[in-house]
N, C-alpha and C positions, 0 to 999 in steps of 0.2 A: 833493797834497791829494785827489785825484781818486780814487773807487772802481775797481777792477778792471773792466772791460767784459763780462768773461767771461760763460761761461754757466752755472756755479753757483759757486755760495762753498764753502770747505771745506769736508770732513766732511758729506758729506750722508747724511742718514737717510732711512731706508727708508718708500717711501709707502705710506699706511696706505686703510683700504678708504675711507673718508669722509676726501673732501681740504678743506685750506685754501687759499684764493688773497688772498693779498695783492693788492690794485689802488691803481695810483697815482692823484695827484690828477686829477678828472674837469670838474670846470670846468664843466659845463652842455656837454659834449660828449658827448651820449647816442649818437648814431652811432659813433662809436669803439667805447665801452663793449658796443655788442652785438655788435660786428664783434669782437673780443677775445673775447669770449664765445663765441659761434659760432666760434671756432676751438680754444676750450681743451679737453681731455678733463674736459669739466664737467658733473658730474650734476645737472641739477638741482631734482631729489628728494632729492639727499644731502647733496651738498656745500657748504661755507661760501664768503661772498664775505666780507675784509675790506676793509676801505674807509679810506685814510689822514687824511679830513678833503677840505675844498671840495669839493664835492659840485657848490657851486652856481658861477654869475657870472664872465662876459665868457664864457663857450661859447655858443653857438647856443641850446640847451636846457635852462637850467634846471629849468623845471616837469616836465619828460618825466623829466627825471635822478632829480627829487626824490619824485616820482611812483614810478619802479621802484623803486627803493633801497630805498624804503616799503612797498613792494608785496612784497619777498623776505622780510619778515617777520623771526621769529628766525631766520633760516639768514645773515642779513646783519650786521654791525658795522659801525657808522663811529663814528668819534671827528670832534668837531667841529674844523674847520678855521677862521681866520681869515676865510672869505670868508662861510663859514656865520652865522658870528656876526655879519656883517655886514648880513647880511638880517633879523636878526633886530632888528638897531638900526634899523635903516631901516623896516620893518616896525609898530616900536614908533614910529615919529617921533624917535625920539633922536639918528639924524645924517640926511645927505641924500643920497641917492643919487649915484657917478659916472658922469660921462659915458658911461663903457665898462661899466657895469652891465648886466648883461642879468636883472633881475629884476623887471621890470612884469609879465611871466608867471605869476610866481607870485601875486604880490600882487594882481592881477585876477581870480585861478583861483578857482572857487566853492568848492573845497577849499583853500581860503590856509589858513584856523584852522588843519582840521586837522593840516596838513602841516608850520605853523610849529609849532605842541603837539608834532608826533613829531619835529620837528628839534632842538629845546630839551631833550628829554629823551634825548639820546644824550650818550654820557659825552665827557671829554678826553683817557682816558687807559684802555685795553683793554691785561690782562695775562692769557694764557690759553695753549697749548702750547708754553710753556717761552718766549715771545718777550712783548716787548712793546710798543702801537703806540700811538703820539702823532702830532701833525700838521708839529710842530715840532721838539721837541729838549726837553734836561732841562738844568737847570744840573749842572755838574761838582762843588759838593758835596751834591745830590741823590744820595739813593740809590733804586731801585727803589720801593720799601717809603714812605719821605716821599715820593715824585713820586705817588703811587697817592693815598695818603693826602688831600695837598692837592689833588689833581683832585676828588676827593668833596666839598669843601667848596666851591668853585665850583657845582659839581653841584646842590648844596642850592641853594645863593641863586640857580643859574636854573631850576629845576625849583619854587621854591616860588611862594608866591602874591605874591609882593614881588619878583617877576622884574622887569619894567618898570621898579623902579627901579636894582635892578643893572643892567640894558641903559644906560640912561642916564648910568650915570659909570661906562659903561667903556673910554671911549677913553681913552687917553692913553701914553706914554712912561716916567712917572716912578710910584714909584719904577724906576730902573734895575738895581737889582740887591735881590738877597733879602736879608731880614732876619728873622728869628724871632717878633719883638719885631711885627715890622708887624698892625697889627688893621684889620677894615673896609674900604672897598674899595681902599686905597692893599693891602692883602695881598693881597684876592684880584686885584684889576687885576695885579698883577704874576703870581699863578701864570697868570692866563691868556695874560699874555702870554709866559712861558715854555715855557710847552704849543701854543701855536699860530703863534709870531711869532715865534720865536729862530733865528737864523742862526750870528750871534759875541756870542763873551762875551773878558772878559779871565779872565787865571789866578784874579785874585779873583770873579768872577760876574758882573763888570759887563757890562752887555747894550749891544747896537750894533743899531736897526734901522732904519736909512739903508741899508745894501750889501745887494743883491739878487744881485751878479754874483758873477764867479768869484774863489774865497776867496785867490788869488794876489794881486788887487789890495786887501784887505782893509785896511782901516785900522793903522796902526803900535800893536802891543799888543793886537790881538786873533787871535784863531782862530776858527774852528769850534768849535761848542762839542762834536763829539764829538772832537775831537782836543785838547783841554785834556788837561795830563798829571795822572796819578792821576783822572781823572773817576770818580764814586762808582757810578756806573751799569753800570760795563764789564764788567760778569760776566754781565752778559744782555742778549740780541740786542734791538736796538730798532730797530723797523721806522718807518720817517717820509718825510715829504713835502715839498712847502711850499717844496724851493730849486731848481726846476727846473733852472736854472743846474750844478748839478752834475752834471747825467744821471743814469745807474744808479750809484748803490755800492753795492759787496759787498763785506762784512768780515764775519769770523767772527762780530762781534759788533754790526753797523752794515749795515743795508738800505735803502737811500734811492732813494723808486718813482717820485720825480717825475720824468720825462722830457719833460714839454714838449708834451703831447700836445694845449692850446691854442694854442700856439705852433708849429703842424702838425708837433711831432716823433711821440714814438712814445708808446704809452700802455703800460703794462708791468706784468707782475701775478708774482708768485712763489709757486707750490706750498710752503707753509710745508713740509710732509714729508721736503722733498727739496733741497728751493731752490731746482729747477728754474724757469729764467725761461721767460716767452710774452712776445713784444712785436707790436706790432701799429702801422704806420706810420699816423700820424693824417691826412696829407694825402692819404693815395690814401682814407683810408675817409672822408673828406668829400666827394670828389667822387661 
Protein backbone atom coordinates (compact mmCIF):
# COMPACT_ATOMS: atom_id res chain seq x y z
CA UNK A 1 0.00 0.00 0.00
CA UNK A 2 2.89 2.14 0.60
CA UNK A 3 4.13 4.98 -2.10
CA UNK A 4 7.49 4.53 -3.74
CA UNK A 5 10.26 6.36 -1.43
CA UNK A 6 11.97 7.45 -4.54
CA UNK A 7 13.17 10.61 -5.61
CA UNK A 8 10.59 11.62 -8.32
CA UNK A 9 7.53 9.83 -9.89
CA UNK A 10 7.39 8.97 -13.37
CA UNK A 11 7.58 11.02 -16.36
CA UNK A 12 8.76 14.19 -15.06
CA UNK A 13 8.25 17.51 -17.05
CA UNK A 14 10.42 19.91 -17.72
CA UNK A 15 10.66 22.95 -15.01
CA UNK A 16 9.37 25.90 -16.14
CA UNK A 17 10.89 29.54 -15.20
CA UNK A 18 8.08 30.34 -12.17
CA UNK A 19 8.17 27.00 -9.99
CA UNK A 20 5.46 25.28 -7.84
CA UNK A 21 6.23 23.50 -4.38
CA UNK A 22 3.87 21.43 -3.01
CA UNK A 23 4.35 21.38 1.14
CA UNK A 24 3.27 18.97 3.45
CA UNK A 25 1.06 19.19 6.42
CA UNK A 26 2.89 22.10 8.79
CA UNK A 27 1.13 21.56 12.15
CA UNK A 28 2.14 25.02 13.66
CA UNK A 29 5.88 23.88 13.05
CA UNK A 30 7.20 27.17 11.57
CA UNK A 31 10.82 26.39 12.15
CA UNK A 32 10.81 23.45 9.84
CA UNK A 33 8.84 25.36 7.14
CA UNK A 34 11.67 28.05 6.95
CA UNK A 35 14.48 25.54 7.26
CA UNK A 36 12.82 23.75 4.09
CA UNK A 37 12.57 27.06 2.56
CA UNK A 38 15.94 28.26 3.10
CA UNK A 39 17.14 25.17 1.27
CA UNK A 40 14.76 24.97 -1.81
CA UNK A 41 16.03 26.70 -5.15
CA UNK A 42 13.01 29.27 -4.17
CA UNK A 43 12.27 32.58 -5.52
CA UNK A 44 10.71 34.29 -3.70
CA UNK A 45 9.53 37.02 -5.95
CA UNK A 46 8.27 34.28 -8.31
CA UNK A 47 7.52 31.25 -7.17
CA UNK A 48 4.33 29.53 -5.78
CA UNK A 49 4.10 27.66 -2.26
CA UNK A 50 1.05 25.21 -2.12
CA UNK A 51 0.07 24.13 1.10
CA UNK A 52 -1.96 20.72 1.59
CA UNK A 53 -4.24 22.00 4.58
CA UNK A 54 -3.39 22.00 8.76
CA UNK A 55 -1.57 24.91 8.71
CA UNK A 56 -2.39 25.15 12.33
CA UNK A 57 -2.28 22.93 16.00
CA UNK A 58 -0.10 20.67 18.32
CA UNK A 59 3.16 22.26 16.50
CA UNK A 60 4.96 24.73 18.62
CA UNK A 61 3.77 27.66 16.44
CA UNK A 62 0.65 28.23 15.23
CA UNK A 63 0.20 32.00 15.23
CA UNK A 64 3.91 32.38 13.38
CA UNK A 65 2.72 29.58 10.79
CA UNK A 66 -0.72 31.43 10.28
CA UNK A 67 0.99 34.61 10.29
CA UNK A 68 3.46 33.78 7.15
CA UNK A 69 1.20 31.69 5.10
CA UNK A 70 -0.93 34.92 5.28
CA UNK A 71 1.74 37.15 4.79
CA UNK A 72 2.87 35.21 0.98
CA UNK A 73 -0.26 36.59 -0.24
CA UNK A 74 -1.40 35.32 -3.86
CA UNK A 75 1.91 33.50 -4.59
CA UNK A 76 0.56 30.97 -1.51
CA UNK A 77 -2.58 28.32 -1.65
CA UNK A 78 -3.81 26.24 1.09
CA UNK A 79 -6.76 24.21 1.10
CA UNK A 80 -8.22 23.88 4.51
CA UNK A 81 -7.28 20.93 6.52
CA UNK A 82 -9.29 19.30 9.45
CA UNK A 83 -7.08 20.91 12.16
CA UNK A 84 -7.82 24.37 10.40
CA UNK A 85 -11.42 23.99 10.60
CA UNK A 86 -10.90 23.16 14.08
CA UNK A 87 -9.83 26.40 15.19
CA UNK A 88 -12.29 27.72 13.47
CA UNK A 89 -15.09 25.85 15.77
CA UNK A 90 -13.19 26.53 18.80
CA UNK A 91 -12.83 29.90 17.81
CA UNK A 92 -16.61 30.17 17.21
CA UNK A 93 -17.28 28.39 20.73
CA UNK A 94 -18.89 25.45 18.96
CA UNK A 95 -16.48 22.73 20.41
CA UNK A 96 -13.78 22.88 23.10
CA UNK A 97 -10.37 22.86 22.67
CA UNK A 98 -7.81 19.66 23.22
CA UNK A 99 -5.45 19.00 25.55
CA UNK A 100 -2.68 18.86 22.76
CA UNK A 101 -4.14 22.06 21.10
CA UNK A 102 -1.68 24.64 20.56
CA UNK A 103 -4.05 27.35 19.64
CA UNK A 104 -4.32 29.99 22.63
CA UNK A 105 -1.90 31.91 20.25
CA UNK A 106 -3.85 32.59 18.07
CA UNK A 107 -6.95 33.21 19.69
CA UNK A 108 -5.02 35.77 22.04
CA UNK A 109 -3.20 37.52 18.91
CA UNK A 110 -4.54 41.08 18.43
CA UNK A 111 -4.85 39.80 14.74
CA UNK A 112 -7.16 36.66 15.69
CA UNK A 113 -10.24 38.29 13.35
CA UNK A 114 -8.24 38.97 10.93
CA UNK A 115 -6.39 35.74 10.56
CA UNK A 116 -9.46 33.57 11.32
CA UNK A 117 -11.52 35.87 8.12
CA UNK A 118 -8.33 34.75 5.87
CA UNK A 119 -8.48 31.17 7.15
CA UNK A 120 -12.24 30.75 6.47
CA UNK A 121 -12.05 32.06 3.16
CA UNK A 122 -9.28 29.60 1.60
CA UNK A 123 -10.99 26.89 -0.36
CA UNK A 124 -11.15 22.70 0.08
CA UNK A 125 -10.23 21.91 -2.89
CA UNK A 126 -7.29 23.71 -5.46
CA UNK A 127 -7.28 22.56 -9.27
CA UNK A 128 -4.62 24.28 -11.22
CA UNK A 129 -1.28 22.82 -13.47
CA UNK A 130 -2.90 19.90 -14.55
CA UNK A 131 -2.84 18.46 -10.63
CA UNK A 132 -5.06 18.65 -7.96
CA UNK A 133 -4.84 19.26 -4.06
CA UNK A 134 -7.26 18.46 -1.10
CA UNK A 135 -6.35 17.81 2.44
CA UNK A 136 -7.77 14.45 2.52
CA UNK A 137 -8.78 12.37 -0.33
CA UNK A 138 -12.17 12.18 -2.80
CA UNK A 139 -14.62 9.51 -2.78
CA UNK A 140 -14.09 6.68 -5.61
CA UNK A 141 -17.40 7.78 -7.41
CA UNK A 142 -16.25 11.25 -7.28
CA UNK A 143 -14.98 12.69 -10.18
CA UNK A 144 -12.66 15.63 -10.63
CA UNK A 145 -15.29 17.94 -11.90
CA UNK A 146 -18.24 16.88 -8.76
CA UNK A 147 -15.29 16.81 -5.98
CA UNK A 148 -14.51 20.76 -7.37
CA UNK A 149 -18.03 21.49 -7.60
CA UNK A 150 -19.09 20.36 -4.05
CA UNK A 151 -16.13 21.99 -2.35
CA UNK A 152 -17.64 25.44 -3.71
CA UNK A 153 -20.64 24.80 -1.90
CA UNK A 154 -19.02 24.28 1.45
CA UNK A 155 -17.10 27.33 0.38
CA UNK A 156 -20.42 29.35 0.27
CA UNK A 157 -21.91 28.33 3.74
CA UNK A 158 -18.34 29.18 5.36
CA UNK A 159 -17.35 32.13 3.60
CA UNK A 160 -21.03 33.66 4.09
CA UNK A 161 -22.63 35.66 6.72
CA UNK A 162 -24.37 32.44 8.30
CA UNK A 163 -20.83 30.75 8.91
CA UNK A 164 -21.13 30.48 12.80
CA UNK A 165 -23.83 28.33 12.31
CA UNK A 166 -22.42 26.04 9.73
CA UNK A 167 -19.33 25.90 12.32
CA UNK A 168 -21.67 24.79 14.71
CA UNK A 169 -23.19 21.35 13.27
CA UNK A 170 -20.25 20.48 11.75
CA UNK A 171 -18.84 17.92 13.78
CA UNK A 172 -19.88 14.68 13.31
CA UNK A 173 -19.43 11.05 11.57
CA UNK A 174 -22.75 10.54 10.03
CA UNK A 175 -23.85 10.57 7.27
CA UNK A 176 -21.01 8.11 6.34
CA UNK A 177 -21.21 7.80 3.00
CA UNK A 178 -22.51 10.20 -0.01
CA UNK A 179 -25.73 10.43 -1.26
CA UNK A 180 -27.10 12.96 -4.07
CA UNK A 181 -30.27 13.22 -2.47
CA UNK A 182 -28.53 14.63 0.89
CA UNK A 183 -29.67 18.50 1.39
CA UNK A 184 -28.40 20.80 4.39
CA UNK A 185 -25.82 20.22 6.69
CA UNK A 186 -26.05 16.32 6.84
CA UNK A 187 -24.63 17.15 2.56
CA UNK A 188 -22.40 19.46 3.38
CA UNK A 189 -20.99 17.72 6.74
CA UNK A 190 -20.28 14.92 4.61
CA UNK A 191 -18.27 16.82 1.60
CA UNK A 192 -16.30 18.20 4.40
CA UNK A 193 -15.66 15.47 5.75
CA UNK A 194 -14.48 13.82 2.49
CA UNK A 195 -12.28 16.67 1.64
CA UNK A 196 -10.52 16.87 4.84
CA UNK A 197 -10.87 13.50 7.04
CA UNK A 198 -10.99 10.58 4.65
CA UNK A 199 -8.54 7.84 5.10
CA UNK A 200 -10.84 4.45 4.06
CA UNK A 201 -13.81 3.98 2.40
CA UNK A 202 -15.36 0.66 1.28
CA UNK A 203 -15.90 -0.28 -2.57
CA UNK A 204 -19.45 1.40 -2.17
CA UNK A 205 -18.10 4.90 -0.37
CA UNK A 206 -18.62 4.06 2.96
CA UNK A 207 -16.25 6.05 5.05
CA UNK A 208 -14.14 4.73 8.19
CA UNK A 209 -12.55 7.50 10.58
CA UNK A 210 -11.36 5.49 13.51
CA UNK A 211 -7.78 4.16 11.57
CA UNK A 212 -5.00 6.79 11.62
CA UNK A 213 -2.32 3.86 11.11
CA UNK A 214 -0.92 1.92 8.45
CA UNK A 215 -3.59 0.90 5.84
CA UNK A 216 -2.20 -2.88 6.42
CA UNK A 217 -3.96 -3.12 9.70
CA UNK A 218 -7.19 -1.31 8.07
CA UNK A 219 -10.45 -2.69 9.14
CA UNK A 220 -11.86 -5.90 7.03
CA UNK A 221 -13.81 -4.19 3.86
CA UNK A 222 -11.97 -1.13 3.55
CA UNK A 223 -9.09 0.40 1.64
CA UNK A 224 -7.58 3.49 0.97
CA UNK A 225 -9.63 5.50 -0.70
CA UNK A 226 -7.16 6.15 -3.42
CA UNK A 227 -6.74 2.61 -4.02
CA UNK A 228 -10.54 1.66 -4.42
CA UNK A 229 -10.76 0.08 -7.84
CA UNK A 230 -12.29 2.17 -10.82
CA UNK A 231 -11.90 5.46 -8.44
CA UNK A 232 -13.59 8.34 -10.77
CA UNK A 233 -10.58 10.52 -9.99
CA UNK A 234 -7.56 8.61 -11.38
CA UNK A 235 -6.89 10.41 -14.63
CA UNK A 236 -5.57 13.42 -12.46
CA UNK A 237 -2.82 13.66 -10.12
CA UNK A 238 -4.13 14.50 -6.64
CA UNK A 239 -1.81 15.96 -4.23
CA UNK A 240 -2.93 15.33 -0.27
CA UNK A 241 -1.99 15.06 3.22
CA UNK A 242 -3.62 14.49 6.37
CA UNK A 243 -2.23 10.41 6.80
CA UNK A 244 1.22 10.98 8.01
CA UNK A 245 1.21 7.34 8.63
CA UNK A 246 1.94 6.75 5.13
CA UNK A 247 5.10 8.75 4.60
CA UNK A 248 5.76 10.01 0.97
CA UNK A 249 3.67 8.45 -1.95
CA UNK A 250 4.46 8.72 -5.45
CA UNK A 251 2.33 7.66 -8.13
CA UNK A 252 1.93 8.73 -11.47
CA UNK A 253 -1.35 9.93 -10.39
CA UNK A 254 -1.31 10.12 -6.31
CA UNK A 255 1.22 12.58 -4.09
CA UNK A 256 0.84 12.09 -0.58
CA UNK A 257 3.35 15.20 1.50
CA UNK A 258 2.44 14.24 4.88
CA UNK A 259 5.62 12.91 6.42
CA UNK A 260 5.29 13.38 9.97
CA UNK A 261 7.12 16.51 10.22
CA UNK A 262 5.22 16.93 13.87
CA UNK A 263 6.01 13.75 14.92
CA UNK A 264 9.97 14.97 14.27
CA UNK A 265 10.08 13.04 10.87
CA UNK A 266 10.73 14.93 7.80
CA UNK A 267 8.66 17.95 6.28
CA UNK A 268 8.53 17.47 2.37
CA UNK A 269 7.61 19.77 -0.54
CA UNK A 270 7.57 18.70 -4.31
CA UNK A 271 8.46 20.99 -7.59
CA UNK A 272 4.97 20.42 -9.30
CA UNK A 273 7.20 20.96 -12.79
CA UNK A 274 9.21 18.08 -12.34
CA UNK A 275 8.39 16.30 -9.09
CA UNK A 276 11.40 16.77 -7.81
CA UNK A 277 11.32 16.14 -4.01
CA UNK A 278 13.09 18.40 -1.03
CA UNK A 279 12.75 16.93 2.37
CA UNK A 280 13.97 18.41 5.19
CA UNK A 281 14.51 16.22 8.79
CA UNK A 282 12.10 17.98 11.32
CA UNK A 283 14.09 17.03 14.54
CA UNK A 284 17.48 18.42 13.75
CA UNK A 285 15.47 21.81 12.54
CA UNK A 286 13.91 21.83 16.12
CA UNK A 287 16.74 21.88 17.88
Amino acid sequence: MRGSRSQRASKPARPAAIATYAIGDIQGCQQPLEALLSKLPFDAAEDRLWFVGDLVNRGPDSLETLRFVRGLGERAVCVLGNHDLHLLTVAGGHARAHKDDTLDGILDAPDCGELLHWLRHRPLLHAAEGYVMVHAGLLPEWTVERAANLATEVQAALQGPDHQRFLAQLYGNQPDRWDDRLVGMDRLRTIVNVLTRLRLCTDSGQMEFKHKADPADAPAGYLPWFDIPGRMSRGTPIIFGHWSALGLVLRENLVGLDTGCLWGRTLTAMRLEDRKIFQLSCAEAAT
